[in-house]
C-alpha positions in Angstrom: -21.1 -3.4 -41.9 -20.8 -4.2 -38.2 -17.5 -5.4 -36.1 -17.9 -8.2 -34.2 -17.6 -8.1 -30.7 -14.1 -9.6 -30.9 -12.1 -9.8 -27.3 -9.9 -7.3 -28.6 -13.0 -5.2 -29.6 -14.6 -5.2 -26.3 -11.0 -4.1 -24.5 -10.8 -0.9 -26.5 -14.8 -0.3 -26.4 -14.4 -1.1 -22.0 -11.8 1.5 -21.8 -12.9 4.1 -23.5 -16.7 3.6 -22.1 -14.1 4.3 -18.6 -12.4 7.0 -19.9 -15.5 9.3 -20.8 -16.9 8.4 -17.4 -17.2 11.9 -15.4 -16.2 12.0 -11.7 -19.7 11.6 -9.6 -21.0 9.8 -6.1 -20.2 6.2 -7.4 -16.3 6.7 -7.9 -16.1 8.3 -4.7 -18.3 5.8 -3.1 -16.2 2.6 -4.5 -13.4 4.6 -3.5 -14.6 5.3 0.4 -15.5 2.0 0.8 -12.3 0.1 -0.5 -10.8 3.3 1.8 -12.5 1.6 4.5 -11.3 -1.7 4.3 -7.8 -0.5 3.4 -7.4 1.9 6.4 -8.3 -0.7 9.1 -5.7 -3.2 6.6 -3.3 -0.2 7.7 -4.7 0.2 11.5 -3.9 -3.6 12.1 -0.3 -3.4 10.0 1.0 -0.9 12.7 -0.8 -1.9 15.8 2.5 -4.2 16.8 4.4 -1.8 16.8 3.1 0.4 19.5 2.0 -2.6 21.6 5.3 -4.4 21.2 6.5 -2.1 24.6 3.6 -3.9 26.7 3.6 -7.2 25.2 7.3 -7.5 25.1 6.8 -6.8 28.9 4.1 -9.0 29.4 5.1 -12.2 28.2 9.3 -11.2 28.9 10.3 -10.8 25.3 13.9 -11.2 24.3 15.6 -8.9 21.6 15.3 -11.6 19.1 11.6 -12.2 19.9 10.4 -8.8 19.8 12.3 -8.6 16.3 10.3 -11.4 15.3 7.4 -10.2 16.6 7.7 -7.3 14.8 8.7 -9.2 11.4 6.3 -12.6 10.9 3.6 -10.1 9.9 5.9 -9.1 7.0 6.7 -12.5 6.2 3.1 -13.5 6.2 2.3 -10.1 4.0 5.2 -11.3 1.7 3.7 -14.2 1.4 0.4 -13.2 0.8 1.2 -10.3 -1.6 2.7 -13.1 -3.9 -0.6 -15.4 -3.9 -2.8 -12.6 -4.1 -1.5 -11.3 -7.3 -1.9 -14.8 -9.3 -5.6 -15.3 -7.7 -6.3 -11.9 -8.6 -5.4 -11.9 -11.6 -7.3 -15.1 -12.1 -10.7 -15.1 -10.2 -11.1 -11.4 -10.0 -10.1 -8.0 -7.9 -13.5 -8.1 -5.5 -13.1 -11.4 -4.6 -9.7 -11.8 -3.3 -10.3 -8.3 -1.4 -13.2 -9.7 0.2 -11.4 -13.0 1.2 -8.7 -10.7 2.6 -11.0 -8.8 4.3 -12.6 -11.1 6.1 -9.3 -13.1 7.4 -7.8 -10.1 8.8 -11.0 -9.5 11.1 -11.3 -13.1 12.6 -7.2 -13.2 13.3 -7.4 -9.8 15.1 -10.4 -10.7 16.8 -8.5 -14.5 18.0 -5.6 -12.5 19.3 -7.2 -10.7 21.6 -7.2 -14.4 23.5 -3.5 -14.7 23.1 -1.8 -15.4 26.8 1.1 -16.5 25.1 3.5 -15.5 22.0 3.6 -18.7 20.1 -0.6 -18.3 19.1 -0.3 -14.7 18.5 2.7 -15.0 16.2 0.7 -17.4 14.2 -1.8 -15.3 14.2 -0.1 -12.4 13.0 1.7 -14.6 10.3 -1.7 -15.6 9.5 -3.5 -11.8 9.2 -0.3 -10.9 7.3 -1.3 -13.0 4.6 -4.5 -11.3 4.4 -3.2 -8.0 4.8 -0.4 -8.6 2.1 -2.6 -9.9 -0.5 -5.4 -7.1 0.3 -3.6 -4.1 -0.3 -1.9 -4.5 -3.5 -5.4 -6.3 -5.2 -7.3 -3.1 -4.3 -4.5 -0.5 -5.7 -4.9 -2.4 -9.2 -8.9 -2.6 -8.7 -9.0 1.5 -8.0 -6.3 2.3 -10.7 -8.7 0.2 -13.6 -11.9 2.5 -13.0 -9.6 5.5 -12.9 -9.3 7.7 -16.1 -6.2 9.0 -17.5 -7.2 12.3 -16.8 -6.5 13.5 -13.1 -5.9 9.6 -12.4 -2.8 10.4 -10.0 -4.8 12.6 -7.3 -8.1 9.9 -7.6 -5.9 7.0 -7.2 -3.6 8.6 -4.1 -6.5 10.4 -2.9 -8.0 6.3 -2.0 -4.8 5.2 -1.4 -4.1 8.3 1.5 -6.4 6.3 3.6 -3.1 3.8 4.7 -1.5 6.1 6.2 -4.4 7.9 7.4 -4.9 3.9 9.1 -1.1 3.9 10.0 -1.4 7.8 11.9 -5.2 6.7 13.4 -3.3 3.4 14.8 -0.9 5.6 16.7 -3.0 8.0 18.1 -5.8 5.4 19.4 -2.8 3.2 20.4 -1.6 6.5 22.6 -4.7 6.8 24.5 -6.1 3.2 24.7 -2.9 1.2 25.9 -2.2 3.6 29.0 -5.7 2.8 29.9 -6.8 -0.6 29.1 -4.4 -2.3 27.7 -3.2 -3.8 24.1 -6.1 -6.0 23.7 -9.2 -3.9 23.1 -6.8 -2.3 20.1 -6.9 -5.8 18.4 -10.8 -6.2 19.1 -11.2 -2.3 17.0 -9.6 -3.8 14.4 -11.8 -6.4 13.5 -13.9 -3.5 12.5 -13.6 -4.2 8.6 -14.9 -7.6 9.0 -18.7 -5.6 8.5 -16.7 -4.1 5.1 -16.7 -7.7 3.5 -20.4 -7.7 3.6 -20.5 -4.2 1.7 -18.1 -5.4 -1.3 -19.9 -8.0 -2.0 -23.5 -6.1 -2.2 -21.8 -2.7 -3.5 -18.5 -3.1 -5.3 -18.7 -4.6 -8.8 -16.0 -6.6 -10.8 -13.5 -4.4 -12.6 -15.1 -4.5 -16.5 -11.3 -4.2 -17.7 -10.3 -7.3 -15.7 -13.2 -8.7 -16.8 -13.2 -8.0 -20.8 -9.0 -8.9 -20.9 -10.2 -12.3 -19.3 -12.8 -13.1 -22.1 -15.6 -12.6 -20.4 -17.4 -10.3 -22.5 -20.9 -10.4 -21.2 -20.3 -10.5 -17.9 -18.2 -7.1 -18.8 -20.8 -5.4 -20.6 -23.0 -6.0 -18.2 -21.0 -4.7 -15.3 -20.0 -1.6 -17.3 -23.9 -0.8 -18.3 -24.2 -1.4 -14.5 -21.9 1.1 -14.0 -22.9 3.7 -16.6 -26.2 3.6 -15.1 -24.9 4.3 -11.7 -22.9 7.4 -12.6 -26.1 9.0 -14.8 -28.0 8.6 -11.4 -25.3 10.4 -9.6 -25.2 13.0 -11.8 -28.6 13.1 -13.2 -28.1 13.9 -16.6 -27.0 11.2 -19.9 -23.3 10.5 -20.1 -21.4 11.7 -23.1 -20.4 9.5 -26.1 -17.2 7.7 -25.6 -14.1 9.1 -27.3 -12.7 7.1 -30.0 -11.5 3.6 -28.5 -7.9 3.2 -27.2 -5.7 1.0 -29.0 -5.9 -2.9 -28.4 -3.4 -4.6 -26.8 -1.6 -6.4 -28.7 -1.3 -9.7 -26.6 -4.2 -12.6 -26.5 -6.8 -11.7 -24.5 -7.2 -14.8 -22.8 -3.6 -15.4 -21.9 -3.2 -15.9 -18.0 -0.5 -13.9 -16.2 2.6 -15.2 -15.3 6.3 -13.8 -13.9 7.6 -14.2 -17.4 5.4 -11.3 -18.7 7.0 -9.4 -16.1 10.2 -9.4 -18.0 9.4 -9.2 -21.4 10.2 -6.5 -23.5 9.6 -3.5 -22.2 8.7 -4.6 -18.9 11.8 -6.0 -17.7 13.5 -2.5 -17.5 10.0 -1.2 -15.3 10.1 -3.8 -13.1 13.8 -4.1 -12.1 13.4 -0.4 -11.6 9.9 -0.5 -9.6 11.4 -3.0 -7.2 14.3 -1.0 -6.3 12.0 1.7 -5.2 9.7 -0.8 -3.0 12.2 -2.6 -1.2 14.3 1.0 -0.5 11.1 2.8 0.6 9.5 0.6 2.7 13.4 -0.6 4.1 13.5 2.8 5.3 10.0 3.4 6.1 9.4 0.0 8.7 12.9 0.2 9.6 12.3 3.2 11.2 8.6 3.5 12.5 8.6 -0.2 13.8 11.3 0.8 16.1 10.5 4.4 17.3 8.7 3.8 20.5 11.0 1.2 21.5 14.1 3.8 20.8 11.7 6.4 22.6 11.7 3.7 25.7 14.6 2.4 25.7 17.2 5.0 24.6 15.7 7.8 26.0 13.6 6.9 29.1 10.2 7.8 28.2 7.1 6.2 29.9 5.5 4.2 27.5 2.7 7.1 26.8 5.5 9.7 25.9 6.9 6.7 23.7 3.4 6.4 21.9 2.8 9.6 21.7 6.2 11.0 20.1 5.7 8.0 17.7 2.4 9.1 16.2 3.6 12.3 15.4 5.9 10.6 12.7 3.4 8.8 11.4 1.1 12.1 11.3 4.0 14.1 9.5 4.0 10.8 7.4 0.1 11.4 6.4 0.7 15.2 5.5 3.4 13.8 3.0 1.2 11.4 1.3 -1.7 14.8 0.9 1.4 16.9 -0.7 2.2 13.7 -2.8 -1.6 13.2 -3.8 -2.0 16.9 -4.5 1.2 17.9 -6.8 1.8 14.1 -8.7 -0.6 15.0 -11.5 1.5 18.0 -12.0 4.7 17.2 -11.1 4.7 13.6 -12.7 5.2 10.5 -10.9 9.5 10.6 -11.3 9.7 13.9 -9.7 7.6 12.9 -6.4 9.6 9.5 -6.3 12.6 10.8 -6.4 12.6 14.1 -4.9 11.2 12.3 -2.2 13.6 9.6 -1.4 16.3 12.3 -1.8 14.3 14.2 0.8 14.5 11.2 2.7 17.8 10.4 2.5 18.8 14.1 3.5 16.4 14.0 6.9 18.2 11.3 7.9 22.0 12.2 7.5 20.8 15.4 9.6 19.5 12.9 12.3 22.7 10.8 11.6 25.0 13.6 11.8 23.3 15.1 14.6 23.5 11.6 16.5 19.7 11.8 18.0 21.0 13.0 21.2 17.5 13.6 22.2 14.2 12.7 22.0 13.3 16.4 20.1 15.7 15.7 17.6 14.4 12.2 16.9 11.4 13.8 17.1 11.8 16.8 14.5 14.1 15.0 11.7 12.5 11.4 11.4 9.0 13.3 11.3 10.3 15.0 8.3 12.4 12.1 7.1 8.4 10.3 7.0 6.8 13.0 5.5 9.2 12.4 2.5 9.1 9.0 2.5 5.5 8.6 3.1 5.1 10.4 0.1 7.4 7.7 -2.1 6.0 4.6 -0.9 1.9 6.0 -1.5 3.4 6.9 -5.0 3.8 3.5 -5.3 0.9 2.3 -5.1 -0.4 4.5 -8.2 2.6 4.0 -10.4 2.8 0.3 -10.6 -0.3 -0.6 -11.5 0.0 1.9 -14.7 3.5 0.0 -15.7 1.9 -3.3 -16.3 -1.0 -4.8 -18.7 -4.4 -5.5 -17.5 -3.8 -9.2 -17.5 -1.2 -9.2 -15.3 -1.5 -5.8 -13.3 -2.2 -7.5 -9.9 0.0 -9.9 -10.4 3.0 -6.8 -10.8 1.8 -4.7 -8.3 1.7 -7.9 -6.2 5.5 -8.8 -6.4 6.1 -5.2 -6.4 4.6 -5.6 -2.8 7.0 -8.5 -2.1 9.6 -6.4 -2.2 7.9 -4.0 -0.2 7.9 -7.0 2.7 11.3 -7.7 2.0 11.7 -4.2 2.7 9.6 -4.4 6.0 11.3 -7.6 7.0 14.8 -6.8 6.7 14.4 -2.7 8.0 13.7 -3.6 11.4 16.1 -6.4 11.4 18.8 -4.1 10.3 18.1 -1.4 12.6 17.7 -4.1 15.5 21.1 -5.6 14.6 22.5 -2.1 14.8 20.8 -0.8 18.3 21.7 -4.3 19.5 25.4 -4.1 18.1 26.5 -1.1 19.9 26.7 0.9 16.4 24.4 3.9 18.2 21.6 5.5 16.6 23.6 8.1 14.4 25.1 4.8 12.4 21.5 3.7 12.1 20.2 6.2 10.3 23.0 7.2 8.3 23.0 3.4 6.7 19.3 4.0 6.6 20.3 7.2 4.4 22.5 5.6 2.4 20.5 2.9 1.2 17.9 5.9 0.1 20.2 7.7 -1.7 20.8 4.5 -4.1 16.8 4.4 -4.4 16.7 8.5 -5.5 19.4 7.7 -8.1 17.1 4.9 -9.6 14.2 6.6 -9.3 15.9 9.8 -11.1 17.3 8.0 -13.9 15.0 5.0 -14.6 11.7 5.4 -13.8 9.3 6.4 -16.7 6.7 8.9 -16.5 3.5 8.0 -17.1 0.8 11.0 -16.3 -1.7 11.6 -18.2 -1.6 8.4 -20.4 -4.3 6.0 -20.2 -3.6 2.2 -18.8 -3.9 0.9 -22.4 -1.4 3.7 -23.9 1.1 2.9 -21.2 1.1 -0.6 -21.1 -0.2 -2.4 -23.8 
């Protein structure tokens, strides 16, 4: 006697048809060109920051406006991390990425017009959106066609390519602005605007968004799709699928919505994930949006010693994120989380203690204070979207991103306030510190391991 192809039976059938699927060209082809997209996401994020110096000069910035400068990207990114969760979660992974995409290239193409700041803080408040709601819809797109098995280094391995964006920023910053200027650096990033073009021909719908939706034809289809592509890659049939994970247990058909984010088991994951987001990323912009303006201002560099001492934080900040990607599968995701924001947190009491008397030390212990929490915040972005269900995985990894911008938002506010305020640069970074320490402890105590486990077994 057969079993109908119930919504629940098509969930456990999707997933385990994904969790016999071998690693081949077609996962690391999705992967490289989501990368893509994502690293230029990354390349526009940080450009500000390193042509914030010039600009500021430019068009005679004030403290206030270069902090708002700096911030009205994060608002729009706050902003657009919200939205992009509920569309996702709606209309699909692939198309809000492509939206994203797309956005983010025409705003950085408009501001290389800009002779004023009023358009081009629009403009960034605008690409923010994009950039907000880009990110977070692709880490819950990559973690779906992951397997359980090794899922930690595939997922980081992707999501590497933001700071990889973040430390490629810097270093093109560094040469181009000495040399022509901030504006070709804005043109370069409307790069990804070609990307759109290859998700829509190359990147399919996730089948597991797809089949907790109701749409079971649509997610056969798109998993024989996919089947087919990785037997080509690897030339030989694929083996059976295991025996199906369990169902979940809620109606397949039911739309997202915040409450399911504090139901049950979920409430305790998501008051914990947030924690870690807004700490991480507090720490992270709080210090890296400031860095060549410290560089400049505190120490008397030309702008191309500024630029160039900066990208070797965010380089350290990459080599974290390749430890991170490499050990997490081993070590677990609660290890890397919080041994890294206690690394963190002890990097920058050094620097605090030490007072950053000079632009070596500055140098030496926030490179190493990245590298630790470069390795947290990419964490992130594997970790969350295992915590929540498939109906409503954008949507958490979404809000988890709105406290990220909370996090970017208020870090360079607070150490702005601080510079500005006379407390010195040893009280910044011990506060900075401080604040990390509380994020270890949560991390240590509260977060839940989850390697190993399929999406389905972890959150049902």
């Amino acid at each position: 006697m057969s079993i109908a192809a119930t919504p629940e039976v098509t969930q456990r059938d999707i997933a385990a048809r994904l969790e016999r699927l071998p690693m081949s060209r077609w996962q690391v082809s999705i992967r490289l060109i989501i990368g893509i997209v994502t690293f230029f996401e990354a390349f526009d994020q940080l450009l500000i920051a390193y042509t914030l110096p010039v600009i500021g000069r430019e068009w005679h910035m004030t403290t206030a406006s270069s902090t708002a400068t700096l911030t009205i990207g994060s608002i729009g990114m706050l902003l657009g991390a919200l939205a992009s969760g509920w569309a996702a979660d709606r209309i699909g992974r692939v198309k809000v990425i492509t939206l994203c995409v797309a956005v983010t290239a025409l705003c950085s193409l408009a501001m290389t017009l800009c002779t004023a700041l009023l358009p081009f803080l629009i403009l960034r408040f605008v690409q923010g959106l994009a950039i907000g709601g880009e990110v977070p819809t692709a880490a819950a797109y990559i973690a779906e066609i992951s397997r359980a098995r090794r899922r930690g280094r595939f997922v980081l391995m992707y999501e590497i390519v933001f700071p990889a964006g973040l430390a490629v920023g810097a270093l093109v910053a560094a040469w181009v602005i000495p040399h022509w200027g901030w504006r070709p650096l804005f043109a370069l990033a409307a790069v990804p605007g070609l990307a759109a073009v290859l998700l829509q021909l190359r990147i399919p719908e996730s089948p597991r968004w797809l089949a907790s939706h109701g749409h079971i034809e649509k997610a056969e289809a798109t998993m024989a799709l996919i089947e087919r592509r990785v037997e080509e890659s690897l030339g030989r049939p694929l083996p059976p699928p295991a025996e199906a994970v369990a169902a979940p247990a809620a109606v397949p058909s039911k739309r997202s919505s915040f409450r399911d984010l504090f139901a049950g088991r979920y409430r305790r994951r998501t008051l914990m994930v947030w924690t870690i987001w807004f700490v991480g990323y507090l720490a992270n912009y709080g210090i890296t949006s400031w860095l060549p303006t410290l560089y400049k201002g505190s120490f008397h560099l030309s702008i191309g010693q500024a630029l160039w001492y900066s990208t070797a934080t965010s380089v350290a900040g990459l080599v974290g994120c390749l430890i991170a990607a490499l050990v997490v599968d081993k070590l677990g995701r609660r290890v890397v989380l919080a041994a890294g924001l206690g690394g963190t947190t002890a990097m920058l009491v050094v620097l605090g203690a030490l007072g950053a008397g000079t632009p070596l030390q500055l140098l030496v212990w926030s490179s190493l204070a990245a590298m630790f929490n470069f390795a947290v915040n990419v964490c992130l972005y594997l970790y969350t979207p295992e915590l929540y269900p498939t109906r409503s995985r954008a949507l958490g990894v979404s809000l988890g991103g709105v406290l990220n911008r909370f996090g970017l938002i208020l870090g360079p506010i607070l150490v702005g306030a601080l510079y500005a305020g006379g407390s010195g640069l040893a009280s910044v970074f011990l506060v900075l510190g401080g604040i990390c320490f509380v994020g270890a402890l949560v991390a240590g105590f509260f977060a839940e391991e989850t390697k190993g486990r399929t999406l389905e077994e972890v959150s049902p």
